[in-house]
N, C-alpha and C positions, 0 to 999 in steps of 0.2 A: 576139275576146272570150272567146270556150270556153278559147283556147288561154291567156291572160291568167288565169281562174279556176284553171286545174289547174294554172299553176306556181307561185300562191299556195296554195294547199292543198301541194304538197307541200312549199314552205319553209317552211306553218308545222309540216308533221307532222314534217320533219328537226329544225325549232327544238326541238318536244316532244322529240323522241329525243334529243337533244342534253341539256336541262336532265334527261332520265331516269337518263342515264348517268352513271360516274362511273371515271374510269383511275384506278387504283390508282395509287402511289409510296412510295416507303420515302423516310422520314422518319427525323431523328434527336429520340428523346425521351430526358430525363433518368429515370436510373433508381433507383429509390427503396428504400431499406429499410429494412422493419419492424423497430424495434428495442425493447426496453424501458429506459426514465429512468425513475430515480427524482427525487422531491421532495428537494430537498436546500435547505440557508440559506447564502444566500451568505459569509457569517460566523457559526463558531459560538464562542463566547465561554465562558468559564470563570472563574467565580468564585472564588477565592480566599480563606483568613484570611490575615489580615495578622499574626497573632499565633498562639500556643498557647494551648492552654487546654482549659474545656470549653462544649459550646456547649449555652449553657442557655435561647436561643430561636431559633427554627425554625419564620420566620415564610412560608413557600413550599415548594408540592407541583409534581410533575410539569404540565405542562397549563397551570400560571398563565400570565396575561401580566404585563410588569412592566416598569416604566420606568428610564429611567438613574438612578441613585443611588439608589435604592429600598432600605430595609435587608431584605438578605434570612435573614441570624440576626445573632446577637450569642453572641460567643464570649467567654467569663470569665474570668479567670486569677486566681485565690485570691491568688497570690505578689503580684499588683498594690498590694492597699490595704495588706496592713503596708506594703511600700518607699512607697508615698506617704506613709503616718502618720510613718513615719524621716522620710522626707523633707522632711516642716514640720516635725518634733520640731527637727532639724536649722538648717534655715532656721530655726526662732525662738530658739535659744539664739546663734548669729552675728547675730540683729537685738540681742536682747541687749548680746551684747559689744560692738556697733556703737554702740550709745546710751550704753554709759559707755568708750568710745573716745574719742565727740565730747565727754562731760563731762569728761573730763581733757584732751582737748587745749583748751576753753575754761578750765580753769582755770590752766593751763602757759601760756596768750598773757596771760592777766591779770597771772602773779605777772613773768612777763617782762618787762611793761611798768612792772611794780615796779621791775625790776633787781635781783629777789632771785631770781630762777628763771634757769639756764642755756640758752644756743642749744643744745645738744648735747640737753639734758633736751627742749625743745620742737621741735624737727626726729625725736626719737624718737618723740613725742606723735604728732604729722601722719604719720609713718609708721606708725604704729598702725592709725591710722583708716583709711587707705590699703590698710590689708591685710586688718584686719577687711570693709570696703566688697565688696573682692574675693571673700572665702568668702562673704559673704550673698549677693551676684549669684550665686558657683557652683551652693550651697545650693538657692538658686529654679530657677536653669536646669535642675539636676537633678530636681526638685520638677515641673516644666512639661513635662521628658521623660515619667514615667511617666505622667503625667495624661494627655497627647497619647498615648503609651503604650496604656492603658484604652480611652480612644477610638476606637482604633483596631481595636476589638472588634466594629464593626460591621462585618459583610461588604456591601459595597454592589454593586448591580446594576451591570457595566463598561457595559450599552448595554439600548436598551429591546428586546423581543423575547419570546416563549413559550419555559418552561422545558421543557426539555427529558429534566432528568436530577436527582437528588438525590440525592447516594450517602452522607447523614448522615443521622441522627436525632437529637433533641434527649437532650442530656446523654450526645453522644458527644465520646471525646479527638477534640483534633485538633491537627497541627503547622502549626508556619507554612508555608505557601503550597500546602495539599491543597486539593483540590477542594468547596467546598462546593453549585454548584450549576452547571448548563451550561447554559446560552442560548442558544436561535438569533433570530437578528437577522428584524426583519420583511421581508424583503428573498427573496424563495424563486426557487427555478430549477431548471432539468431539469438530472440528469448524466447525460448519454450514453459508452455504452462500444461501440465498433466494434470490429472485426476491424482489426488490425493492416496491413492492405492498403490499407484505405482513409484509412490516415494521410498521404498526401498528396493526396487527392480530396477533403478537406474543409476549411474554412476559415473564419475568422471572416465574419460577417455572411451566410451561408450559409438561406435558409427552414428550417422544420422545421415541419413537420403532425401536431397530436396527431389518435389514435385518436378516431371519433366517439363510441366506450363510455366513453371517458374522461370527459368534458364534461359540464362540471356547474356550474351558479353562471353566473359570470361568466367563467370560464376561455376565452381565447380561442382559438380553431380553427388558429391560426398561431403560428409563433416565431420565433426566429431565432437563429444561434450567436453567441454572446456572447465564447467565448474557446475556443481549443482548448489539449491543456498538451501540452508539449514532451516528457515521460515518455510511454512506453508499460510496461503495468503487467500482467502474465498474459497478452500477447498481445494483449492489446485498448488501443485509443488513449481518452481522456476526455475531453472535450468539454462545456461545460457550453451552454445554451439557455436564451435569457429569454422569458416567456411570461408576456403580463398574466392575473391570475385567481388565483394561484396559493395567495394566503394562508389559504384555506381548508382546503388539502388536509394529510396529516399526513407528517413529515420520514421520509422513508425509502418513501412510498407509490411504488408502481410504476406506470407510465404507459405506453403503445403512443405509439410518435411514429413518423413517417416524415420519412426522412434521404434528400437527394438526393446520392449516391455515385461516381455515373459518369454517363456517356451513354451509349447503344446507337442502333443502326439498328431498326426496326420499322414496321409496314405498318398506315398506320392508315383508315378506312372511316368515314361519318358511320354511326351507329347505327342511321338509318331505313331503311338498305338488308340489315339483317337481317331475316330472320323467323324465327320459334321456333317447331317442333312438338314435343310427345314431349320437352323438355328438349333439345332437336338445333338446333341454329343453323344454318341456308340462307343462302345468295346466290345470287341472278342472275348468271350467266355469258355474256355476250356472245362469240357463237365468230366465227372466221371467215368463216363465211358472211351471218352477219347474224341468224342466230338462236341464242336464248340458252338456257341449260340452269340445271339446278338441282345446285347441288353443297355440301357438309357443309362448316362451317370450324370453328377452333375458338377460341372467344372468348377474351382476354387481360382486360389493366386497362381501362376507361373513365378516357378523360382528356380535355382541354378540346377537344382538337383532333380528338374522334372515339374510335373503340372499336379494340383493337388484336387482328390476327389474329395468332395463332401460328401456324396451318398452315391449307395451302387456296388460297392464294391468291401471287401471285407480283406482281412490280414489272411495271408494263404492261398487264395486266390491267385489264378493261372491264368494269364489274359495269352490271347493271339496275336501277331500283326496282320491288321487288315490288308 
């Protein structure tokens, strides 16, 4: 009965020792690096005139938002309304001639049917009319150009999005197709720029971690590579990251993200078998006799799977809980 008590006491004080301890192993973790992204628009857009002139409204400033076809100026061109005013002047002396076209060739089918007017005389008539008919359709189509022309004076928004850039002011020249205003599309993303080493350790559909100083609004804590580009540019590869949240922030803003790049071996420990004095991190050291000492390590990153030591500690190793 005695001897039945003491061999349960000591399985259950081995069981204790047993859940106390903990063997060390090196482990392989992914290895991460801090990098700074900018806020970039997945499309930026460029408004346009479609004409010369001069732009005599200047309806958007830096900062606005604005939607597709939005006029964002109207640019003038002086030369427009005289060639329009030619242009009917024109078109109405060819309606003119057109109307007493058709009154001489009705008069030319009447005297014909007389038989006192020639076929040569009335086949000239119809060809009259036939040619007058012609200049007055030219006359209008030219007439509907400049008009379409003038029209065309409105700079419209190419997509909706926040301006970005306006490098006129009203009642400046301008030629056809300068810049009157740059958009970025509502649509935002990180661009990341690595070290050219890690050009093929990264890849589409890849996590990315922003900085917790970052985060703000609705900005989400995660990302992911959305595309990487095939150019490398100064040494470094570019990589863009999509990230819900982002439409808050302003195009060119700097960001802290973490980029997973490689893997490594490293030695990782659950965190409740440190203890901290003085700013100095301890473990328990189980030796080989069965008693355990106190020795210095030095603390790494915290990650899901425990706290990583850099030195102190080796693969095999038998720590305590303190």
């Amino acid at each position: 009965m005695a001897t039945g008590l003491i061999l349960s006491l000591a399985l259950a004080a081995a069981s204790l020792q047993t859940a106390d301890t903990h063997t060390v192993e090196q482990t392989e973790i992914p290895d991460r690096k801090a990098v700074f992204a900018t806020v970039e628009s997945i499309d930026t857009i460029t408004a346009r005139a479609r004409i010369g002139g001069t732009i005599g409204q200047l309806q958007v400033d830096e900062g606005d938002s604005v939607e597709a076809g939005d006029v964002l100026a109207v640019v003038v061109d002086d030369r427009l309304a005289p060639q329009i005013a030619a242009a009917n002047a024109q078109a109405n002396a060819f309606a003119a001639q057109f109307s007493q076209a058709e009154i001489d060739l009705e008069r030319a089918e009447d005297l014909h049917e007389r038989g006192i007017y020639p076929q040569a005389r009335l086949d000239q008539a119809r060809t009259q009319v036939d040619v007058v008919s012609g200049q007055l359709a030219a006359a209008r189509r030219s007439r509907d150009v400049l008009v379409q022309q003038s029209r065309e004076g409105d700079v419209l928004a190419p997509a909706s999005g926040r301006v970005l850039a306006v490098p006129v002011t009203s009642g400046s020249v301008i030629l056809p197709g300068e810049a009157v205003a740059t958009i970025a599309s509502d649509l935002y993303l990180l661009r990341l720029r690595l070290p050219e080493r890690h050009a093929r350790t990264i890849s589409e559909g890849d996590p990315v971690e922003i900085g917790t100083a970052a985060l703000g609004g609705e900005v989400a804590p995660t990302g992911r590579i959305r595309q990487v580009y095939p150019r490398i540019e100064d040494g470094r590869v570019v990589a863009d990251a999509v990230v819900d949240g982002l439409g808050d922030f302003f195009v060119g803003e700097r960001v802290r993200v973490y980029v997973t790049v490689d893997a490594r071996d490293a030695i990782l420990i659950p965190a409740d078998y440190i203890s901290t004095r003085y700013g100095v991190d301890y473990v328990r050291l189980q030796l080989s006799n069965g008693h355990d000492t106190e020795i210095v390590v030095q603390r790494g990153l915290e990650t899901s799977q425990g706290v990583e030591i850099l030195s102190g500690l080796s693969a095999g190793d038998v720590l305590v809980r303190p």
